[in-house]
C-alpha positions as CSV (number, residue, x, y, z in Angstrom):
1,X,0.0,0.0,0.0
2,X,2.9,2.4,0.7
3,X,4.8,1.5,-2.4
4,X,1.3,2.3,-4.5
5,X,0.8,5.7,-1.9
6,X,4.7,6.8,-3.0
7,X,4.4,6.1,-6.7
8,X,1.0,8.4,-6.9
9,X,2.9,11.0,-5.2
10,X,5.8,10.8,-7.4
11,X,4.1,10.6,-10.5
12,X,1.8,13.6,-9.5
13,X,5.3,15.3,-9.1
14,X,6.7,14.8,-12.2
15,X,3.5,15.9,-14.6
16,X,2.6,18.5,-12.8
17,X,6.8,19.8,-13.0
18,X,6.4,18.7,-16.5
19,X,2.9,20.8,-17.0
20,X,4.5,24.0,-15.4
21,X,7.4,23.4,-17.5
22,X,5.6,23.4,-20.7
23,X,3.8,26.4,-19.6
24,X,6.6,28.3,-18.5
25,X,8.4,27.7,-21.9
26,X,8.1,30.5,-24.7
27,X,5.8,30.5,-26.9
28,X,6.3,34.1,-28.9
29,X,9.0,34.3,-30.9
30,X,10.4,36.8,-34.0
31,X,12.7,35.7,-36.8
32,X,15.2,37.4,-39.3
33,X,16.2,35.4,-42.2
34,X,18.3,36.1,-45.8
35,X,20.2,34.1,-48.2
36,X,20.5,33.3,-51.8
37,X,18.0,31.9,-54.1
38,X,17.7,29.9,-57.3
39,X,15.0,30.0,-59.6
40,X,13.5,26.7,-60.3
41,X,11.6,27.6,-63.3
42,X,11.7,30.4,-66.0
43,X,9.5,33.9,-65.9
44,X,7.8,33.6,-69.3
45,X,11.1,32.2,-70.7
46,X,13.6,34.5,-69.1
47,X,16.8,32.8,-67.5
48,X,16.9,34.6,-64.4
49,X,20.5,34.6,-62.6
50,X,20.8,33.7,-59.0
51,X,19.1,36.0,-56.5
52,X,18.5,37.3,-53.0
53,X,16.2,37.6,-50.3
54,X,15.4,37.9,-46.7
55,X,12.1,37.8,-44.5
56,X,10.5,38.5,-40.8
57,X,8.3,37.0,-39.2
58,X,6.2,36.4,-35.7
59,X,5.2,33.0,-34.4
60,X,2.9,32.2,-31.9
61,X,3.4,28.2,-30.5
62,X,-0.1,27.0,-29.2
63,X,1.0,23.0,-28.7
64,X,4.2,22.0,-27.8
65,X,5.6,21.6,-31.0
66,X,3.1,23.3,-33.5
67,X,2.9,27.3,-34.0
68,X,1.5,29.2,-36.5
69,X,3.7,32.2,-38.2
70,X,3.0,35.1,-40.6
71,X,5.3,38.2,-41.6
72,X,6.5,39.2,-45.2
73,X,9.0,39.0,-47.4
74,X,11.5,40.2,-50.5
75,X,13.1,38.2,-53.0
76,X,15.0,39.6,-56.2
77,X,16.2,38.0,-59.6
78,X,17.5,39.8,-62.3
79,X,17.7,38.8,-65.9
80,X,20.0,40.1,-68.8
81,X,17.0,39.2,-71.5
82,X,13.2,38.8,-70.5
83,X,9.7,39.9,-72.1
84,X,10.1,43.2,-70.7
85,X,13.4,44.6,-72.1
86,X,17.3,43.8,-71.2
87,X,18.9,44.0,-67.8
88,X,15.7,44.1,-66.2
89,X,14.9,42.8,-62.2
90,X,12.1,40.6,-60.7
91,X,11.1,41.0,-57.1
92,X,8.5,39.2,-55.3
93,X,7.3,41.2,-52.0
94,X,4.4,40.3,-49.8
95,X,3.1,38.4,-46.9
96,X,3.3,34.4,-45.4
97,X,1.7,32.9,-43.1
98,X,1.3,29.2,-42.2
99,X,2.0,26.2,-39.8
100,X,5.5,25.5,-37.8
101,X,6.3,22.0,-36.4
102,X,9.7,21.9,-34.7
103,X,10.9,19.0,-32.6
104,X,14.0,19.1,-30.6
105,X,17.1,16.2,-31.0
106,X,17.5,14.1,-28.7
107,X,20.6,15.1,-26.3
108,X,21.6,18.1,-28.1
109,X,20.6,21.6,-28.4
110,X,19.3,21.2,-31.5
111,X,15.7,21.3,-33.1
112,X,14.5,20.7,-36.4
113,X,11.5,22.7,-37.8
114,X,9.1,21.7,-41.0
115,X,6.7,24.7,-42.3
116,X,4.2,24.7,-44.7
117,X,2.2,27.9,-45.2
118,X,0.9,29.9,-48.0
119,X,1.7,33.7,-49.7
120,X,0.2,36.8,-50.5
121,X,2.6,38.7,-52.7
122,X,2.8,40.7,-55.9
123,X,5.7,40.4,-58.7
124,X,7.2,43.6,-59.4
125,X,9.6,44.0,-63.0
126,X,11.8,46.7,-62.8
127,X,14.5,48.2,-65.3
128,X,18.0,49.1,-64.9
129,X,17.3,52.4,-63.4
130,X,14.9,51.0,-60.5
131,X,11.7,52.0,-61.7
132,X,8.9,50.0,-61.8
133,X,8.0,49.2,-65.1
134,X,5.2,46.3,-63.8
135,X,3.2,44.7,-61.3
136,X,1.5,41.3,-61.1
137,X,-0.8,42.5,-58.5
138,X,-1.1,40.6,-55.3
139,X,-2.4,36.6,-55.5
140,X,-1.8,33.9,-53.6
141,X,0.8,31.0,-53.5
142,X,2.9,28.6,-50.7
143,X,5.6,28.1,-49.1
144,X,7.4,25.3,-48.0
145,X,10.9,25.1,-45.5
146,X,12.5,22.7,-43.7
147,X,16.2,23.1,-41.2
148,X,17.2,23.3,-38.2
149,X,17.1,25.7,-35.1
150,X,20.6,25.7,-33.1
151,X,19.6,27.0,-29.5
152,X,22.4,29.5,-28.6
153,X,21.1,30.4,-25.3
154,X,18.9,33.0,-23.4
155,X,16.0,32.1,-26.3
156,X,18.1,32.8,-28.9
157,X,18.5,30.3,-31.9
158,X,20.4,30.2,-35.5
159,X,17.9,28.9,-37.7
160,X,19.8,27.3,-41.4
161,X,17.4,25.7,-43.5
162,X,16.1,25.5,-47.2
163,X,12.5,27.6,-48.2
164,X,10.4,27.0,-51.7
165,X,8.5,29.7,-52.9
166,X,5.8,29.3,-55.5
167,X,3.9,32.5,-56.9
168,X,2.1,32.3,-60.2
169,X,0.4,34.9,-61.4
170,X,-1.3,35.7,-65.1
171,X,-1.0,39.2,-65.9
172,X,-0.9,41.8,-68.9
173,X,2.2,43.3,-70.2
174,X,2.0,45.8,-73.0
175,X,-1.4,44.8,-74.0
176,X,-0.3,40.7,-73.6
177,X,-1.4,38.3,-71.6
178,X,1.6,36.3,-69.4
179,X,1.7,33.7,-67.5
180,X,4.3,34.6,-64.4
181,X,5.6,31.5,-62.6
182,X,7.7,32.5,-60.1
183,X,9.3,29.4,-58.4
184,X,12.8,29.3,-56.4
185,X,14.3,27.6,-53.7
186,X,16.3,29.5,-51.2
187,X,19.6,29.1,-48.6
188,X,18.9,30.9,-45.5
189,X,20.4,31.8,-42.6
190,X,18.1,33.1,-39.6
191,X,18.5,34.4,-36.2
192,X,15.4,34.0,-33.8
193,X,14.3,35.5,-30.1
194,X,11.7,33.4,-28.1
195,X,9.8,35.8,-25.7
């Protein structure tokens, strides 16, 4: 009877520590990320040269290891020859939002994270000079990432990982109608606070 009394007690201990510890644990959090980016597929059957981008974003964890995020984005190619003239630049702005599993490691301080979440952005073609020459108007796509978040201490984490972007868009250039596909895959390097 005592050993049953002691192991009530002692499991009672341990879930409610492990409740209050799961409750205590932060569940806003803000990230900064940038890195290069590849196009997967052609815009209209311009070759588009490696780009660049970065994003912020907010997350709010609601289980222990699923969140939603949402924040917006940049992302620039730029293409020698294209449908709307030489030297000319394609930027995708706009917002995300989506779902966030992360899952620590076992033993280590290391986490990896899955996402899968969708866009609101708009293409933008500019020339040489910078000025808008075009824009898509905003749609909707996704986006899907996947990498690792390396706890650094005091809630901070570097977060590595690869992110696809799809955007397609049909628009009218000069009185055409084109089909904008907008499809890379990005290299990023982030840096998040838990709060």
């Amino acid at each position: 009877m005592k050993t049953k009394v002691f192991a009530a007690i002692v499991i009672s201990v341990l879930l409610s520590a492990n409740s209050y510890a799961q409750e205590n644990a932060k569940r806003f959090g803000f990230e900064l990320n940038s890195g290069l980016s590849v196009a997967t597929k052609k815009i209209d059957g311009a070759d588009l040269k490696p780009g660049f981008g970065f994003e912020g974003s907010f997350s709010y964890r609601f289980m222990p290891h699923l969140g939603v995020y949402g924040g917006w984005g940049w992302n620039r190619f730029a293409a020698d020859n294209s449908f709307a003239g030489n030297d000319v630049c394609f930027e995708e702005t706009g917002y995300v939002f989506g779902l966030n599993f992360q899952h620590p490691i076992a033993g280590s301080n290391l986490s990896y994270y899955v996402r899968g979440g969708g866009l609101y952005n708009h293409i933008e073609t500019e020339n040489a000079g910078g000025d808008i020459i075009h824009d898509s108007k905003h749609g909707y796509g996704f986006q899907l990432a996947g990498g690792i978040d390396i706890n650094l201490g005091s809630n901070w984490s570097l977060t590595p990982g690869l992110k696809f972007n799809s955007l397609s868009r049909e628009t009218s250039y000069e009185g055409l109608s084109k089909q904008l596909d907008y499809q890379y895959l990005s290299a990023r390097i982030g840096i998040s606070k838990k709060f």
